[in-house]
Structures are given as C-alpha cells and as structure tokens.
C-alpha positions as CSV (number, residue, x, y, z in Angstrom):
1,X,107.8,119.2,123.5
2,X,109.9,119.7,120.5
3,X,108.6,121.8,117.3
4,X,111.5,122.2,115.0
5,X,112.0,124.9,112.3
6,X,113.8,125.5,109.2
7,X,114.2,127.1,106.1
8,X,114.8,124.8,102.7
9,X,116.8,126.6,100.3
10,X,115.6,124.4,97.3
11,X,112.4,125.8,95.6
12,X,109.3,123.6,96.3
13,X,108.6,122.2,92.4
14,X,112.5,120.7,91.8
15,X,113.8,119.1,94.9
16,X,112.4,116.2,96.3
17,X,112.4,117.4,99.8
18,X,109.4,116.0,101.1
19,X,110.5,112.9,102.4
20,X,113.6,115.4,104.4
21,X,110.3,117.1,106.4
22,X,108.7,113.7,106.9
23,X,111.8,112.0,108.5
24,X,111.6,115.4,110.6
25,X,108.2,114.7,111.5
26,X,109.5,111.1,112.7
27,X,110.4,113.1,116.2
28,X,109.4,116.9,116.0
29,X,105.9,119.2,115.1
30,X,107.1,121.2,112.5
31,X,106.6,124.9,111.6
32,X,106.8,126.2,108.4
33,X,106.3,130.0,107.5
34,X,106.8,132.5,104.3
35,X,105.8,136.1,103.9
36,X,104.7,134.9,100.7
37,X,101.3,133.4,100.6
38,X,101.9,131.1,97.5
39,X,105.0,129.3,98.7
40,X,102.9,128.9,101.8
41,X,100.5,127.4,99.8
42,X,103.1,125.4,97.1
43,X,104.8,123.8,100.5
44,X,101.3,123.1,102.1
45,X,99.8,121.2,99.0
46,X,103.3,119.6,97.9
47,X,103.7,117.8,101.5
48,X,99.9,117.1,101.8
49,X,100.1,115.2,99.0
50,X,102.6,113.4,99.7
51,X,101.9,112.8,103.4
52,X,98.5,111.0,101.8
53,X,100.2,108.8,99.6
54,X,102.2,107.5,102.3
55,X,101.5,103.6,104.0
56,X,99.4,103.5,107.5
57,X,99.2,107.3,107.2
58,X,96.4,109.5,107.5
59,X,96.5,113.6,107.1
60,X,93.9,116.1,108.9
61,X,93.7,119.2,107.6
62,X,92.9,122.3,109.4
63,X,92.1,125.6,107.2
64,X,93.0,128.5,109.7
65,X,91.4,130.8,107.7
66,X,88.0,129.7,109.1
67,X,89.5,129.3,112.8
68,X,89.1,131.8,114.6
69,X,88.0,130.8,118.5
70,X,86.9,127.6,120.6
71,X,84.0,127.0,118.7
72,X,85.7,127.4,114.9
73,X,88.5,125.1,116.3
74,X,86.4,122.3,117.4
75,X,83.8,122.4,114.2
76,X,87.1,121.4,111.6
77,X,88.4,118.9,114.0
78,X,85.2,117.2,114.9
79,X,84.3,117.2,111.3
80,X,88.5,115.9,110.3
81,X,88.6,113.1,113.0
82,X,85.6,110.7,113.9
83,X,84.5,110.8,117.3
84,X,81.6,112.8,117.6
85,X,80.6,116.2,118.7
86,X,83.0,117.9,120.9
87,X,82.0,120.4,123.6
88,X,83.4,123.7,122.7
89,X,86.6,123.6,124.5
90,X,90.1,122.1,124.4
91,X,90.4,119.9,127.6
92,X,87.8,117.9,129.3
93,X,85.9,114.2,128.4
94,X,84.2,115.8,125.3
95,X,86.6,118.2,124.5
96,X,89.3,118.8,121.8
97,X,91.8,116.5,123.7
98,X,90.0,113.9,124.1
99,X,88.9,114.0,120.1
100,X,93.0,113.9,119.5
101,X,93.4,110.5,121.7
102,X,90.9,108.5,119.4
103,X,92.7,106.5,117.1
104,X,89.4,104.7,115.3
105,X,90.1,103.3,112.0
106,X,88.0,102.4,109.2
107,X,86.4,99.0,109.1
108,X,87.8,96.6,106.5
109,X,91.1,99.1,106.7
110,X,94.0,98.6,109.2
111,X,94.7,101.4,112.1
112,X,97.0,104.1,110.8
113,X,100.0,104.4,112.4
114,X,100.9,107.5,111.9
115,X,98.4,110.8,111.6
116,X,99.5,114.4,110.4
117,X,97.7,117.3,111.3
118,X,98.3,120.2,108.5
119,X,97.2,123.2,110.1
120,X,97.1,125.9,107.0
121,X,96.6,129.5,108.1
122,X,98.0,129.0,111.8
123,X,98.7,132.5,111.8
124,X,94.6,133.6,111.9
125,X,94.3,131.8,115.1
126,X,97.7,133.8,116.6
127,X,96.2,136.7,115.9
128,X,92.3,136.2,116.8
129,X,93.7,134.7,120.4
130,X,97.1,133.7,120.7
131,X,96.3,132.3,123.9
132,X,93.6,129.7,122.5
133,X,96.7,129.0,120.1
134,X,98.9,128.1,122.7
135,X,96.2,125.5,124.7
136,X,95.4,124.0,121.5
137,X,99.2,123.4,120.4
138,X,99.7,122.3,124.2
139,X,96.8,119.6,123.9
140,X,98.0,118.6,120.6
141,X,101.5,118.6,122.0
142,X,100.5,116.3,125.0
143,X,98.4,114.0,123.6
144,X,100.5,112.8,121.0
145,X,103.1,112.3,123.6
146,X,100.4,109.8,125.7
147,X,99.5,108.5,122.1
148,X,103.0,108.0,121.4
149,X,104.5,107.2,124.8
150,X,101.8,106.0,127.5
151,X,99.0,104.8,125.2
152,X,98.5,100.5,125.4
153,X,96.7,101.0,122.5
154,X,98.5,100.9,118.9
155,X,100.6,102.9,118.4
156,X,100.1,105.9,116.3
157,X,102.3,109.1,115.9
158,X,101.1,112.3,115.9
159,X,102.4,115.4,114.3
160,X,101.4,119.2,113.3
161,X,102.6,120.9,111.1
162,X,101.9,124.4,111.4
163,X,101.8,127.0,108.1
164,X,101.7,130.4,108.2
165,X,103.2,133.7,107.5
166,X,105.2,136.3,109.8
167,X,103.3,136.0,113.0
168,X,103.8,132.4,113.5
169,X,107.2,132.7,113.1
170,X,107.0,135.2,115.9
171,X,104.9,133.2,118.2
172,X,107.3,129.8,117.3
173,X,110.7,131.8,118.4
174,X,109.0,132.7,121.5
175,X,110.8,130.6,124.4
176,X,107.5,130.9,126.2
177,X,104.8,130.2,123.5
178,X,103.7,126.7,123.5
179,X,105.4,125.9,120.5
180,X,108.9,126.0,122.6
181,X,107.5,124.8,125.9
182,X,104.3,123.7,128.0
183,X,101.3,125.7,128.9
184,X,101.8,126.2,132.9
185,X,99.0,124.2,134.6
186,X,99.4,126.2,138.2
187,X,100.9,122.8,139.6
188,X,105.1,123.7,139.6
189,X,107.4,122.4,136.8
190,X,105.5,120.2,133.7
C-alpha cells in the first residue's frame, strides 16, 4: 500500500498542476490536507474537474461531511457506483468491498479504465471512528490492488484521493494507520 503526500507550493488557480497529481495517482492514493477549508475546497473542485474530463476515466465522489459510520459510508458508495444495495459493512459478498471490485460500464460506452475516488471531508470520518476509517481505506487499498494486479477482468486502476484538514494529516503520518500500512487480519505478516 502506498498513499503519497505532498505539499504544491504553486497556488491552485495559476499552475497547471493537475496533471503532476494525476501522473501521481498513476501508482499512489493520494492525501491532500489544508487548515484552510477553501483551498481544500479550490484543490478538490480544480482536480475533480479535471479528473472528469479525462479519456476512460470515471470520478466517485464521496462528501465526508455526511459520513459518519458504516451505514453513512455504504449509502454514498452504493448510490456513486452501480451494484446494488450493500449490506452495512465493509467486507463480505454484499459489502463495501465487494461494491469496489465491480467494474460495470455503461452500455453503448466502453469500460473505464481508470476510476478515482475523491473523498472530500475525510477528516469527519477520522474523527467519528478512526477505526471504520482505517477498514474502509484498507478495503479500498486492497481491492484496487486485485483490480489492478490479480483481476482477469479489464483492467481498471483505482485510486483515492483523500481531502481534509489537520486530522487527516495526523492519521496519514501515522506508520500504523492504514494509510501507511495494512489493517492486521490476526493471520501473521500481510
């Protein structure tokens, strides 16, 4: 699992660094925090848009604001991704995992190839239950290493980028968060 962080020192409006985070998206989740709630915004917006624009691409956006637990969680994703209703939980047949590995397109359109999941807000969910954060990046994490990796299916790329203020870039340096490694599963080394 690799999320990679960094700090752009142009301002959002003049630079054209959006294709810079993109090519970073190529191999890493991204997180992206401010203290400031409009450059949050302006970076969010900015890169949404031109993550839509882009060929075989599709974006999902998550508004953290309005996550909160399991249930929150599973309402924007089954409601972002067709697939059907999820059972309220993150692993399992009907679950939020197995919503991630479905890669239906639209009829009449090709598969996307690549799909972007722009979580706005991360931070709410850090600080309602940091540890329904950390199986919920983990999931996301893992599946789009199958879809990527172990899938026979098309290939799609899967990223997150995660937006937020102070507390995610707490929970992101934290060598045992699952932004900077995987979620211990009882069985010995991932």
């Amino acid at each position: 699992m690799s999320v990679l962080s960094r700090q752009f020192e142009s301002s959002f409006g003049v630079a054209a660094w959006q294709p810079e985070v993109t090519a970073l998206l190529d191999e890493h989740h991204v997180v992206a925090w401010s203290e400031s709630p409009r450059r949050r915004l302006m970076f969010a917006a900015t890169l949404a848009r031109f993550l839509e624009g882009l060929r075989d691409a599709e974006l999902v956006s998550l508004y953290g604001r309005h996550i909160v637990d399991v249930e929150s969680l599973c309402y924007q994703m089954e409601r972002a991704i067709p697939g059907g209703p999820l059972d309220r939980q993150v692993e399992g047949p009907t679950g939020l995992a197995s919503l991630l590995r479905t890669h239906d397109g639209f009829p009449g359109r090709p598969a996307s190839k690549f799909r972007y999941i722009m979580w706005h807000d991360a931070d709410t969910l850090v600080r309602e239950d940091h540890g329904l954060f950390g199986q919920a990046a983990d999931a996301i994490a893992g599946v789009s290493a199958e879809l990527e990796y172990v899938s026979d299916d098309a290939l799609l790329i899967q990223r997150v980028i995660y937006v937020g203020g102070p507390l995610l870039s707490v929970y992101a340096e934290n060598p045992r968060g699952q932004l900077r490694s995987w979620l211990s599963d009882g069985q010995g080394e991932a």
